[in-house]
N, C-alpha and C positions, 0 to 999 in steps of 0.2 A: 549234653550232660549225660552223667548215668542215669541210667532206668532207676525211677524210685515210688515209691506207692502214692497214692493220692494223701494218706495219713501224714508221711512224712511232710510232704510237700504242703500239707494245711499250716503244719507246725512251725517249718522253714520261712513260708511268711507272716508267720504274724496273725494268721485269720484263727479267728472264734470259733468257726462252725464250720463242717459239708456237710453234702447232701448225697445220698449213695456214691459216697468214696470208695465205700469197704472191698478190700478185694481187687481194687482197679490200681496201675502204675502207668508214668509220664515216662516222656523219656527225649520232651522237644515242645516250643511252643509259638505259638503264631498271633498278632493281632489282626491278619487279613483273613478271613474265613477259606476267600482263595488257594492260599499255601497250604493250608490243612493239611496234614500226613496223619496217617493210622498213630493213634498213640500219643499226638499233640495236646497240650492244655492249649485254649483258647482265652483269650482275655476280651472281654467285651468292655472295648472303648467308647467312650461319645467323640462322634465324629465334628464336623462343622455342616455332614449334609444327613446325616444319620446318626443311629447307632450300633456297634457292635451285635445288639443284643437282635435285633434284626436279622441278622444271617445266620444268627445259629442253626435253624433247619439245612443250611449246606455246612457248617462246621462240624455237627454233629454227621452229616453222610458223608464227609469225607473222610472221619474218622478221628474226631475227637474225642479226647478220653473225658474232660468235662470243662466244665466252663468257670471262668475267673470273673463276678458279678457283686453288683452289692444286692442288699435281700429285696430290694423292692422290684425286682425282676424275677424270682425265682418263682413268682405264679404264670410267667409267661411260656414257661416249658417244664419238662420233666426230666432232665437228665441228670445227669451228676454235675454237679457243682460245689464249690470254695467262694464260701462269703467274706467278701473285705466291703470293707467301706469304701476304701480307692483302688483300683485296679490298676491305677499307673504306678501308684506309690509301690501295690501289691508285688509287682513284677521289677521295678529295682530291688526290693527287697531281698525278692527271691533270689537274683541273679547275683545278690552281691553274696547271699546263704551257699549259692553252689561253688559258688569261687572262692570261698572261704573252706571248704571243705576239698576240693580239689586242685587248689594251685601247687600244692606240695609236687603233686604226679602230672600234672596241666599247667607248665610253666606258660607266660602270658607275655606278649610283645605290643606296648600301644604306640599308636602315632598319631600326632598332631599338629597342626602347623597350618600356614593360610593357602599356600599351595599343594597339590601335589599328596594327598595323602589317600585317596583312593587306588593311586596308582601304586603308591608306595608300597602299600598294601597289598595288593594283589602281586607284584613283584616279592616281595616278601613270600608271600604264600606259596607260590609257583618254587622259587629256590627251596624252600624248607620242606617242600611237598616233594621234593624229590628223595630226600634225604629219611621222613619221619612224613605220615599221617597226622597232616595239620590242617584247624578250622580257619577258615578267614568270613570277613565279613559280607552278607549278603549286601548289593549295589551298595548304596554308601551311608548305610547303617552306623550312623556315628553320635547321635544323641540319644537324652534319655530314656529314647524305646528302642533304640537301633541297637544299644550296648546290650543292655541288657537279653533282644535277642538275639546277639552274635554268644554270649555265654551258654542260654538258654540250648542251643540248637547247633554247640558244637557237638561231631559226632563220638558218642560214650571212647571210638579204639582210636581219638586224637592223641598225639604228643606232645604239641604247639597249639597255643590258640593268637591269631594272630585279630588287634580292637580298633578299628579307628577311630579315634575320641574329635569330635567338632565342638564347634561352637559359635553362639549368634551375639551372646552379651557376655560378660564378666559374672565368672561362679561357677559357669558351667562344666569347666573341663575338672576339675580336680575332685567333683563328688562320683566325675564316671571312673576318675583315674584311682579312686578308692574302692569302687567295688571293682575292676579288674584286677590290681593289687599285680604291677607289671612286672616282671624278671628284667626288664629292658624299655625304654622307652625312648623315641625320638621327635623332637620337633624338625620339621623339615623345611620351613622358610618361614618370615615374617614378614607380611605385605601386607599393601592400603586392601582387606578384604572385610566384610563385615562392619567397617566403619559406621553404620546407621547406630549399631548397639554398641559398640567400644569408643569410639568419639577421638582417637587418634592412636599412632602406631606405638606408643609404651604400653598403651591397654590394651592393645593385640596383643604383646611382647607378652606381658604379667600374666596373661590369661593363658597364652599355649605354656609357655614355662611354668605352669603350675604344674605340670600332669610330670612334672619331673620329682615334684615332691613327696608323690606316691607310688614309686617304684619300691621292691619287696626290698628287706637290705643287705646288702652287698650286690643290688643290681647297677646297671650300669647306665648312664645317659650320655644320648647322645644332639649333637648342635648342630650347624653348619658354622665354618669356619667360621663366616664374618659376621657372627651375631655372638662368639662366644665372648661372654665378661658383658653384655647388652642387659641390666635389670635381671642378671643372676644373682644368687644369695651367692655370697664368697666363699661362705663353707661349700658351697654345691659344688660337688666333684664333677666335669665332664670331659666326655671326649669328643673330640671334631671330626667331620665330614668334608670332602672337597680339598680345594689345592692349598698342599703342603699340609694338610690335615693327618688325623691317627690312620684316616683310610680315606684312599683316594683314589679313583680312577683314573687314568691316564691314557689319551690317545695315543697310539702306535703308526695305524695306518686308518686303512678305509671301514675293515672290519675288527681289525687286531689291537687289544687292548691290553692293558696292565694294572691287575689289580696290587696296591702299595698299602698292605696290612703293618702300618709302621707300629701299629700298638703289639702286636705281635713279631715283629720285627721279618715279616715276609713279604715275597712280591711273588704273583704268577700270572701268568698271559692267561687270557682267553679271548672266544670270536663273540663278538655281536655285532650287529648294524641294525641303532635305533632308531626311529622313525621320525623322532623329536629333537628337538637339541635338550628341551628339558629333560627328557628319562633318563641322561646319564645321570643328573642328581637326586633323579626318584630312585636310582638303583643302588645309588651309593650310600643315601640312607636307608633302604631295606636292606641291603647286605650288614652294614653295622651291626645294625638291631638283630640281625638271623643269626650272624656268628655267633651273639651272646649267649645263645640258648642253645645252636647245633652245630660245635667248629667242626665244619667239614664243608671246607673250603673246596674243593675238587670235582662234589657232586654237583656244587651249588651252581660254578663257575659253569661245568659242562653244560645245562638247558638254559645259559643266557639264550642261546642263538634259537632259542623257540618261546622267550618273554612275549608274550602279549598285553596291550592296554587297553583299560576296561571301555566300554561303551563310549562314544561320543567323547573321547578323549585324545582326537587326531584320527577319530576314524575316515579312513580314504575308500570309496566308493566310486568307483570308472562306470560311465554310463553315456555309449554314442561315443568316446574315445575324448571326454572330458573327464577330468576327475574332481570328485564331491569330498572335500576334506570338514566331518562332522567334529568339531570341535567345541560344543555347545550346552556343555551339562554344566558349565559355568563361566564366568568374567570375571578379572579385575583388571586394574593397568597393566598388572605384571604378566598375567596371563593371555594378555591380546598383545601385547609385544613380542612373546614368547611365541606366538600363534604366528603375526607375522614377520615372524623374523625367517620361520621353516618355510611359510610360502615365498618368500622372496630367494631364497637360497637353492630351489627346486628348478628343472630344467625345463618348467612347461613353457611351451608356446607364449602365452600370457596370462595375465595373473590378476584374479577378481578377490574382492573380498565381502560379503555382505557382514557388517559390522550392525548390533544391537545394543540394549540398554544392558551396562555393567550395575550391575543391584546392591543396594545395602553400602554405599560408598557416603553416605549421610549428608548432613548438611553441604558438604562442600563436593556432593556428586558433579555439578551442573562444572565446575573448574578441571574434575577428575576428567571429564569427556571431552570440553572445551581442549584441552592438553592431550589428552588422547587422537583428538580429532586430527592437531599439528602433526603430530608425527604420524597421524596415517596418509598426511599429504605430502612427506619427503621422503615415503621408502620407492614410488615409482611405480606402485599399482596401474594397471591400465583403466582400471574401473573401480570405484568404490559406492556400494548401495546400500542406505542406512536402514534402520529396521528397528520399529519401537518408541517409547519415550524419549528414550535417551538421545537419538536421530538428529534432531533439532539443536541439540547441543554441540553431538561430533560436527555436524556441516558447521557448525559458526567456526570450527578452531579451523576445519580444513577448509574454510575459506578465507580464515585469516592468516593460511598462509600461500594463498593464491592457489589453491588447487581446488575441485570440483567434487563433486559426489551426489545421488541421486538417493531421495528420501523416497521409502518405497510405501505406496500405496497398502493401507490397513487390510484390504480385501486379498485373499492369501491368493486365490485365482488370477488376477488381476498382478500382483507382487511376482507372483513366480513368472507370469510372463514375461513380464518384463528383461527377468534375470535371463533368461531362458532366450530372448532375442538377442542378446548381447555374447553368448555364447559358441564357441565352435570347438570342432575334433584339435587336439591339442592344449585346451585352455585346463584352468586348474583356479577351482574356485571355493576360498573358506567359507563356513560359517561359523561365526563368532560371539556370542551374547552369552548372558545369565541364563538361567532353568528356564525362570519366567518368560521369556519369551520363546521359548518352544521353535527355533529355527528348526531342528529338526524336521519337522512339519511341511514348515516352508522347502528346506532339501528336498524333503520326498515329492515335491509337487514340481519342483525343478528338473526332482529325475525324469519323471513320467512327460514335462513336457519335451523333453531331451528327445526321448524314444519316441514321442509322437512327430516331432522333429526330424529322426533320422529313419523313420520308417517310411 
């Protein structure tokens, strides 16, 4: 956001009163005391093991300009502070205040959808970053603290602000998609994700399709092919993604591609080689959404061939002449398919998977993995090792369909050895789960036994 005084910024949300404002300006904000920069507002949240209001002595030395509290804290220090009664409410407020004042010159790109929209994202930014000074969102900043500081803490000389909108239950997406207030917005797939809070796939459907209702007007939406006319209002104008779509990517050869802009009635080649079979449709809906806002097709196309994907999203790590493919910042069906569909198509030696619990898949989880389990026992893995609640599930489908798998001991020490005896120079081994299980961890404990292995 631009620099603006503590005065304004009282005003902008709504608060009553500060407290040595005068004279002081913001110009970015943080709820981790951690991230602090010179010049941040600081919002003090209640946490589930603390409070915000606790770490002010490093907020303020890292360089807070003041703090976002209600009044029954402001005997606990001395510095500047903005009294609200809610600090969460405080800071949507604010961030829908700033984008209300600067979308005119800060045009906004959101995306949403069950898969694929952190990637989308960061590919997005990457193209448009080539082109214009644009914000994207920090890791996966997509709810109603994540929004509002992807506004808060884009930087003042942006051109693009690039929002990822999520969501757990119904409601959520379309009050984030009102304070970004988007030039362009894209839903990027519809899958069994979050089913605990939506209860089936029309209530995914209804809920990402909402953030299309708040695009600015005359912006433009965009779908993937085979959802378009899926629980869209009829008057809702969109354009499509994928084969035979407005814009669609098309393989040529190994590296050599063809971008098919039919809404604009163009086509032009360029290089990549994605690491994923999914990135080509994370790149096909970031490019939609980029053109809307910066047609310069030519800058964009030029740094596919150095796109990167974000964290734990296909990350591959060689260790002892095995390779560690971190794919574990989330699950669902669609996603562990998708996962191993690339390690089966890959030339290692052989081929492991440790598979964990897929989250938030609701009542009918326990069938979601039972079924998952099946198909993890007919792609041909040489090994498959389960990992988590879910565990006990996958093994029933994959052994109802005659095939095997090892349920891995709770104790992480104990688990990675395991993996790690099974192991040799040439092998290639995914990890697969939800957040909540944390396999990364598990990875790292596989590397290290690797190296003490090959040492």
């Amino acid at each position: 956001m631009r620099e603006r005084s503590l005065t304004t910024i009282t005003s902008l949300c709504g608060s009553g009163s500060s407290r040595r404002a005068h004279g002081r300006s913001a110009r970015g904000a943080q709820i981790d005391s951690r991230l602090i920069g010179e010049g941040d507002l600081f919002f003090a949240l209640e946490g589930s093991s603390c409070h915000g209001i606790d770490h002010l002595p490093e907020a303020f030395r890292r360089g807070a300009v003041a703090v976002f509290c209600e009044a029954r804290h402001l005997r606990q220090f001395e510095g500047a502070a903005i009294v609200v009664d809610d600090p969460v409410a405080a800071l949507g407020r604010l961030a829908a205040a700033i984008r209300k004042e600067e979308s005119r010159d800060l045009p906004a790109i959101a995306v949403t959808g069950s898969h694929g929209k952190t990637t989308t994202c960061q590919f997005a930014g990457e193209l448009l970053a080539a082109v214009v000074p644009t914000a994207i969102p920090r890791a996966s900043h997509n709810n109603h603290l994540g929004v509002p500081l992807t506004i808060l803490n884009a930087p003042p000389e942006s051109e693009v602000l690039v929002c990822e909108v999520g969501s757990n239950a119904p409601g959520e997406v379309e009050p984030l998609g009102r304070w970004i207030a988007p030039r362009s917005a894209v839903v990027t797939s519809i899958g069994p994700s979050h089913l605990a809070g939506f209860g089936d796939l029309d209530a995914v459907a209804r809920e990402k399709f909402s953030l299309l209702t708040t695009i600015e007007e005359g912006g433009v939406a965009w779908v993937p092919v085979e959802v378009r006319g899926h629980l869209l209002a009829p008057e809702m104008e969109t354009l499509t993604f994928g084969v035979d779509g407005d814009l669609e990517l098309v393989r040529e050869g190994e590296t050599s591609w063809r971008l098919e802009d039919r809404k604009r009635r163009r086509r032009m080649p360029f290089t990549w080689q994605p690491t994923t079979t999914w990135a080509p449709r994370c790149l096909e809906a970031a490019l939609a959404v980029a053109l809307e806002v910066i047609d310069a097709p030519e800058e964009m196309l030029a740094v596919c061939s150095s796109l990167s994907l974000p964290p734990l999203r296909g990350e591959v790590l060689s260790v002892e002449g095995v390779e560690l493919v971190l794919d574990c910042y989330n699950a669902s069906p669609f996603t562990l398919n998708a996962a191993i569909t690339d390690l089966m198509s890959c030339h290692a030696r052989r081929r492991f998977a440790v598979v964990g619990t897929m989250e938030e898949l609701g009542r009918e989880e326990a069938r979601w993995h039972f079924e998952a389990g099946e198909k993890l026992a007919e792609v041909g893995l040489d090994g498959i090792f389960l990992h988590g609640r879910g565990g006990p599930w996958l093994l029933e489908g994959i052994e109802a369909m005659g095939g095997t798998a090892e349920l891995l001991d709770g104790d992480g020490g104990r688990a990675s050895e395991t993996v790690v005896d099974r192991l040799a120079r040439g092998d290639r081994i995914l990890f697969k789960a939800s957040r909540n299980e944390q396999l990364e961890l598990l990875a790292s404990r596989v590397a290290d036994g690797l190296r003490e292995k090959g040492s």
